[in-house]
Structure formats: C-alpha cells, structure tokens
MILUM-220001 format. One record per residue (C-alpha): x, y, z. Coordinates in steps of 0.1 Angstrom, whole numbers, plus 5000, padded with zeros to 4 digits. Example, Ala and Ser with C-alpha at 12.3 -4.5 7.8 and 13.67 -1.06 7.14 Angstrom:
2
512349555078/513749895071/
% end
This chain:
367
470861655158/471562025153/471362065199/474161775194/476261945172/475962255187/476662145224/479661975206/480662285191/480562455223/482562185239/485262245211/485362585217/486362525255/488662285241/490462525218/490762805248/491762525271/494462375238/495762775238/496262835267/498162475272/500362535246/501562905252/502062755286/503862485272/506262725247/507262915286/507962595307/509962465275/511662755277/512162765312/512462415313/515962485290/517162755313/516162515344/518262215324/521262405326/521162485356/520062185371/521961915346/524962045335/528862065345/531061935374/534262065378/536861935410/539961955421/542561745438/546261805455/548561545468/552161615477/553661765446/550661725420/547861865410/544961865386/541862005377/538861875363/535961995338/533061815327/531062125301/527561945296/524362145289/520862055269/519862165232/519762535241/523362515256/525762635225/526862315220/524062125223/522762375195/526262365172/528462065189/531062105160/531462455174/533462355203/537062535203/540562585219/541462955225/545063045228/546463365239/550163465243/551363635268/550964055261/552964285283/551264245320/548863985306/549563585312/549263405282/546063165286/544562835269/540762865271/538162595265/534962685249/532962765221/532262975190/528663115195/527663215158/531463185146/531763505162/531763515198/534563355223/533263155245/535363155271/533962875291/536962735313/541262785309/544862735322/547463045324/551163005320/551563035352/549362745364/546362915375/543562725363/539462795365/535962655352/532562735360/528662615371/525962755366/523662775398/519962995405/520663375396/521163545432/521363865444/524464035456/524964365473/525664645448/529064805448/529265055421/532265205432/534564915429/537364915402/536364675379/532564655364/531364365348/528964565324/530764575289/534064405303/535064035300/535463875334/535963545322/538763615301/540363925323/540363695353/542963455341/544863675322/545563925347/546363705380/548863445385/547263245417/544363185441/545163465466/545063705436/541963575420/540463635455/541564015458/540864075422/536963935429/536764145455/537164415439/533964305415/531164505409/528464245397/526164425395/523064335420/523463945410/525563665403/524663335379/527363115385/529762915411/533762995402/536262745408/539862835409/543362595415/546962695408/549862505406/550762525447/547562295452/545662635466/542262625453/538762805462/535162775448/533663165447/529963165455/527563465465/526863425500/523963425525/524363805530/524663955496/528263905495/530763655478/532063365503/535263175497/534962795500/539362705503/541262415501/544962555508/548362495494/550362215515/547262055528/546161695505/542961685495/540361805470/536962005461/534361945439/531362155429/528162085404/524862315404/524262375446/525462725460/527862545480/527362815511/523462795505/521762455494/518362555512/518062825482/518762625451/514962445454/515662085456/519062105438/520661915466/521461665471/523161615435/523961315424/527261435403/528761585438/528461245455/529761055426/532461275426/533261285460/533060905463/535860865435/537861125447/538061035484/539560685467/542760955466/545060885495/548360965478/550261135452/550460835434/547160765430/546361125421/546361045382/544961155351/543260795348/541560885383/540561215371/538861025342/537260765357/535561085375/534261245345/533460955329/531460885361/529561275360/529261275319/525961235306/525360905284/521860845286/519861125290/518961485275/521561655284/524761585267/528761625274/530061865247/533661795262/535761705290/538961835306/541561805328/544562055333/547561985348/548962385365/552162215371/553362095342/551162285320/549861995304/545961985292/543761665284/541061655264/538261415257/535761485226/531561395238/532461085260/534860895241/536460835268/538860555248/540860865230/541961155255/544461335241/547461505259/547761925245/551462115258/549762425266/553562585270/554062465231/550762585226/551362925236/555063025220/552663045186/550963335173/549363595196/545563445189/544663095177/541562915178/541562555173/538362315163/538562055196/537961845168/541061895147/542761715183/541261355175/541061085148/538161045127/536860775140/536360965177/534461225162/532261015143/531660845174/531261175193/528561285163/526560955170/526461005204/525161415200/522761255175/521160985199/520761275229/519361495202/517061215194/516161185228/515361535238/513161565208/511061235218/510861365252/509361695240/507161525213/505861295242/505061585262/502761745236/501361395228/500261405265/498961745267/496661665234/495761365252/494661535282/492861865264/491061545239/489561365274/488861735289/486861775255/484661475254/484261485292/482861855285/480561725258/478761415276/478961605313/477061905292/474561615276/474061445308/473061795325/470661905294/469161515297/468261545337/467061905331/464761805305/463361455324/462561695355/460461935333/458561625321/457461505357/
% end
C-alpha cells in the first residue's frame, strides 16, 4: 500500500513539473497568441475610384488585448482644426486609459485620407540621417496633418527614419482617386503599391505584406482580401461606386462570429468631406458626419463614437462586444480544460506504465 502511494506520489510529482511547465507555456502562447490575433484577424481597409468619386474604406477589428476589445466604450472621434501650416484632420480611434490619442485612421481638409494593418514586424534599412525620426514623434498624426495628397505622403515617407523595422501596412487615397499602400519591401526598403489619379479602379489590403506574402507564414491567402476584392470588382462605374457598396464590403470583412470583434467601421468620402460611421456591426444605423462642419469648431474635440447613434444601436453594439467576449473566454477556458485533460492522462499513464514495470521486474526475480 505504502509502494502504491508512493509510486503515485512520484507520478504526481512528474505531473506537477509537467502541469508548470504547461501552463507558463500556456501564459506565453496566450500572449503571443493576442499579439498573433492582431496581426493575423484584424482590419481591412480599400479603396475605390470611378470617374469623379471616391471613397475609402476602414474596417478597425482586433481581439481582447486590442484597446477596444479591452474598453469598447473607449472608441472616439478626434478633431483638429487647421493650425498655421497644419491641415485640419478628423481622426478615428481610441482613448487608451482616457489619456492617450489613438490615432488609428483620418480624413484632412483637403481630402487626403489614411488607415492602417498591422502585418509581421520587419526589418528595414536604418537611415538615421533622415529628417524626420519616429522615436518620440507622432507619425500617425504628423502624416495627415502636414501633407495634402499621395505624392506628398510618398516624399514625406521617404524621408522616414523607422528605425531598423516597420509593424504595419499604410494605405493612403486623396480626393483625385490617387492612392498607394506603403509596405517595407524585399530589400529593406519601403515599396509603393499605386493605383493613380484618372485611372478606375481600386485596392484593398488586410494583414499580408502586399510586396512579400512568402514572409508573413501562412498569412496568405486571406480570406478578407478576396472577399473584398470579389465585391469590389462588382464596381464597373461611378454609379455603382456607392456608400451602400462600400458597406456591403465591410459588412462582408467584419467579424460576427468569432473572437475577434469589429470595434467600428468607416468610410470617408475625400471629395466631399463627408465621413460614415457604423458602431460594432450594426450595420442597420450608419450615420453620415460633415467633417468640414466638424472642423470650423474648437481647435481640439474628442467625441464618444457613441454619442453619433441612438440607444438602441449601442445597446445592440454592447450585446454584440458581450457575446465575442463570451466567446474568447470559452475558447481560452476550453484550452486549459484540454491541457488538464492531457497532463491528467500523462499522470495515470505514468502511474500504471511505472506499476506495470515494477510488476514484470519483480515476476522475473521470482523465476
């Protein structure tokens, strides 16, 4: 009885070590897992041009460790006047501890228009001479605030120092239906992917280095782009080019269903310096913002996204956070459930494998 307790005992012990290291393994891949999510599940934004119009499209989606997927209600406008040579800007975002602007996406006055993916951290050449250093400046904001089109964006990134690496994929349109997605390129520099004023057509991007898919391990093909590309190629005129398209796009590359939630969706309009805005997939109330009314107010204003729709949408929006929240935390339960599982069946296997062994050692001594 005592051997039996103490092989089991033994076997427990291994367990434990075994349970440890599991866990602390499983605290990193969570973690990574998050960072991975973000990377690999969130955002699509496009573009489209078609005789004399032109939008832009943004769907912001992320997991729990996104800011909105940690505070949805956090979600804001950002409106900055125009200041001497600065352009006055709307900017979708966030408030990260009610503090910081998170300048996520935006529209100038003069139709320039820009959001962001996030795609695998890669390395760029080092130019620490060049004029503008990312290190304690505010790209995000300073782009759109300082040029007025896509040829200027392009001179002003080139004049970049990124220091060594670069996290995410830039995508730029203005109101002359010029439009570029930014991405670091094959040798260490950025490369330009360009759709040009006067020619119809579009662009889209999600999580891929557009000018390097064999890097992004298994990231292509994406599901999003081809969505997106299927809807948009619909697009044969400028009368089909329509804010009801461009929703029928996001609505199409939003998450519903899964652990990774839409926080918001967007579409600017550079020529008429319109905005619309749909709250967490409620797709039934998009509401229309005059970002030139917008921006004749005070020189900073930030504005709940939630202050734009009724009640009832962001109650609906809240349920909808709620169930992916729900989800996520299932998900994560299950995956512990199945790692005790597995560390409970490496246990008893250890226990009757060390029995068996002690068993056949002890019948041979008796022949």
């Amino acid at each position: 009885m005592k051997k039996s307790i103490t092989n089991l005992s033994k076997s427990l012990s291994v367990s434990i070590v075994i349970v440890t290291s599991l866990l602390c393994t499983g605290t990193q891949v969570t973690s990574i897992s998050n960072n991975l999510q973000e990377i690999e599940l969130s955002c699509t934004n496009f573009a489209a041009s078609f005789g004399n119009s032109v939008l832009f499209g943004n769907s912001e989606d992320g997991g729990l460790s996104h800011p909105l997927g940690i505070e949805p209600l956090s979600s804001r406008m950002f409106y900055y006047t125009a200041d001497g040579d600065y352009y006055g800007c709307a900017f979708v975002g966030w408030y990260w501890e009610e503090i910081y602007v998170g300048a996520q996406g935006g529209m100038n006055d003069q139709g320039l228009c820009y959001d962001l993916t996030g795609i695998p951290d890669t390395p760029l050449n080092s130019h620490p001479y060049q004029s503008y250093s990312v290190d304690g400046s505010w790209v995000l904001f300073d782009v759109l605030r300082q040029n007025a089109d896509v040829s200027e964006v392009i001179d002003f990134l080139k004049n970049v120092n990124w220091e060594g690496h670069v996290w995410f994929q830039w995508f730029f349109a203005d109101a002359s239906g010029d439009m570029v997605i930014v991405s670091p390129g094959i040798d260490g520099e950025l490369a330009f992917t360009r759709k040009e004023a006067g020619v119809d057509g579009f662009l889209t991007q999600t999580n891929f280095n557009r000018v390097n898919n064999a890097s992004n391990n298994g990231q292509w093909p994406c599901p999003r782009y081809e969505e997106s590309t299927e809807i948009l190629s619909e697009i044969t005129n400028e009368e089909e080019l329509t804010v009801a398209k461009f929703n029928e796009v996001l609505e199409a590359v939003s998450f519903q269903k899964s652990t990774t939630h839409t926080g918001y969706s967007n579409i600017f309009d550079p020529i008429n310096k319109m905005l619309y805005l749909t709250y967490m997939t409620q797709f039934d109330e998009t509401i229309a913002v005059n970002v030139t009314e917008e921006l004749s107010g005070t020189p900073y204003r930030a504005v709940p996204m939630t202050d734009y729709f009724t009640e009832e949408t962001v109650e609906k929006g809240m349920e909808y956070y709620d169930a992916f929240k729900t989800r996520t935390i299932i998900l994560f339960v299950l995956i512990i459930a199945a790692i005790v599982l597995i560390v409970a069946g490496i246990t008893i296997g250890i226990y009757f494998l060390v029995r068996m062994l002690k068993r056949r050692k002890i019948a041979k001594s008796e022949k």
